[in-house]
N, C-alpha and C positions, 0 to 999 in steps of 0.2 A: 433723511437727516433732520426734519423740521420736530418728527414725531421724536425721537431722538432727545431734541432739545427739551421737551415737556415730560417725555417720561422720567427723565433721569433723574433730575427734582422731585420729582413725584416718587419716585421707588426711594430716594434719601430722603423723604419726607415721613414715608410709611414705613419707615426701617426704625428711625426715630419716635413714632409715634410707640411702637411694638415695645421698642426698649424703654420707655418710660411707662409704657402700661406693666410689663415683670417687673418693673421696679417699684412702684409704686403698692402692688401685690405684696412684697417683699416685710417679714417683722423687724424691726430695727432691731431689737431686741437677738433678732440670731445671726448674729454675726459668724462669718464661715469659720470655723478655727483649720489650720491644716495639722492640728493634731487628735482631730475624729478620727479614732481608726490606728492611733500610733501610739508609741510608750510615752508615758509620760516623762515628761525630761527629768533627767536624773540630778538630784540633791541631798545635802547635808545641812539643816539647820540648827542653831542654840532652839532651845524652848523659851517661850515669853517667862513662865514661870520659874525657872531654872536653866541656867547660861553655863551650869558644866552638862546638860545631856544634852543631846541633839537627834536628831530623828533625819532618817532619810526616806525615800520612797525606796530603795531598798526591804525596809521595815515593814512598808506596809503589802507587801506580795505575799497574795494568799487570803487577799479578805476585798471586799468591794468598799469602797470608802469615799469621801466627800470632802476636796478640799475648799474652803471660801476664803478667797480674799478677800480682806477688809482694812480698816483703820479708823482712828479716836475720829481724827478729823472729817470723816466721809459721813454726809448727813444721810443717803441714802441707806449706808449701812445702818445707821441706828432704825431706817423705817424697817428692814428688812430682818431684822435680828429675834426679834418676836417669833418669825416662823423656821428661824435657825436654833434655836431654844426647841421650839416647839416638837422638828424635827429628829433632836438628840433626846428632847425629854422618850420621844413614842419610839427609840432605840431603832428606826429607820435603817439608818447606817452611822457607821464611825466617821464623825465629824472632826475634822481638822481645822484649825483655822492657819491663814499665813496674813500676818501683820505685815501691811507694806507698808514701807516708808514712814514708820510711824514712832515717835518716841514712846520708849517703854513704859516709862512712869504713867504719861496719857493711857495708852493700852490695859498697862494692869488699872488705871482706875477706871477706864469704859468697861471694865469687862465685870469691875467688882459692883458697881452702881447698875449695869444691865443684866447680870448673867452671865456665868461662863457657859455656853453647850460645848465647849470646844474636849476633847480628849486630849489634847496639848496645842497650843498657840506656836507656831514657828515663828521666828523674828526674821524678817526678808526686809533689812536697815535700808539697802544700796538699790532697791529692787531688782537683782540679778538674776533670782531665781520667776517673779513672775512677768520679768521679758521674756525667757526662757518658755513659759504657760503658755506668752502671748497674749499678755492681758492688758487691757485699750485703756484702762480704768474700772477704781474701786466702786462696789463690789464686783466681784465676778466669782460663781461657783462652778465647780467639776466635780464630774462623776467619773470616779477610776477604779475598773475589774478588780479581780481577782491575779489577772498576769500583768495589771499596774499599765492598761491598754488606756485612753481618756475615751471616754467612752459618751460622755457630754458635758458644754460649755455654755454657759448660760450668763449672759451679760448683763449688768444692770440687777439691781433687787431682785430677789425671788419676789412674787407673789403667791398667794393660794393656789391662784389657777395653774400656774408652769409647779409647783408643787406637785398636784392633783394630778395633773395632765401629761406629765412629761417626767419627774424624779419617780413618782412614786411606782408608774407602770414599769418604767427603768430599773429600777431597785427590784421591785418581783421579776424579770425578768433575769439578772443577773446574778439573783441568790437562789432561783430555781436548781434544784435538785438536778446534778445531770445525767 
């Protein structure tokens, strides 16, 4: 019983240590989505540029594609926007953008003063659609098939390296010949 008394502290001592050591392992940066592996949730938006079309992900089945959320007011987004340019200039993939929360006049002027990469800007006013995505806060980018599967979530700016590292072996992978 004595041994009892010391070990059991001891074994929740080491249970806790374990768990803070995988955590600590852990990138902030990748946050789990539970839509790795599932359809991308289904929507209808206006275009930033134009409030009578709207685009669904319907529309886009049958191509691999990249949506980013963003907004005027998100500073991270403007550091991040360089290599979302960069990425529509080198025709990667079909770039989307989804304006959260954000007033249009702002949007249409960030985007005229920075660059549009975007193949059309969806307006997401109420943010309905990227609670739906599951997204913690702006930016955040996805990568969705050909059968509109999310295929990756990437929290926080892109940089070069998750670039490099992670979209762009993804993108050869997913537009490989099958």
């Amino acid at each position: 019983m004595k041994a009892l008394r010391y070990l059991l502290p001891l074994a929740l001592f080491a249970a806790m240590v374990l768990f803070l050591g995988v955590g600590l392992g852990l990138n902030p940066r990748e946050v789990p989505s539970p839509l790795i592996g599932k359809p991308a949730p289904a929507f209808k938006l206006t275009r930033l540029d134009d409030a009578s079309q709207t685009i669904g992900r319907d529309d886009m089945l049958g191509k691999v594609w990249m949506l980013n959320v963003w907004a005027s007011w998100c500073a991270p987004c403007r550091e991040e926007h360089p290599l979302v340019v960069d990425i529509a200039r080198r025709q990667l993939v079909p770039v989307y953008g989804l304006n959260y929360k954000d007033n249009p006049a702002a949007a249409k002027g960030w985007l005229a003063n920075l660059g549009n990469p975007y193949r059309a800007t969806l307006v997401d006013a109420d943010g309905r659609v990227g609670i739906d995505f599951g997204v913690y806060g702006v930016p955040e980018t996805f990568i969705i098939d050909r059968l509109g599967i999310v295929r990756l979530k990437h929290t926080g700016p892109l940089t070069p390296e998750v670039v490099r590292e992670r979209i762009e072996p993804l993108l050869k992978e997913l537009n490989a010949p099958a």
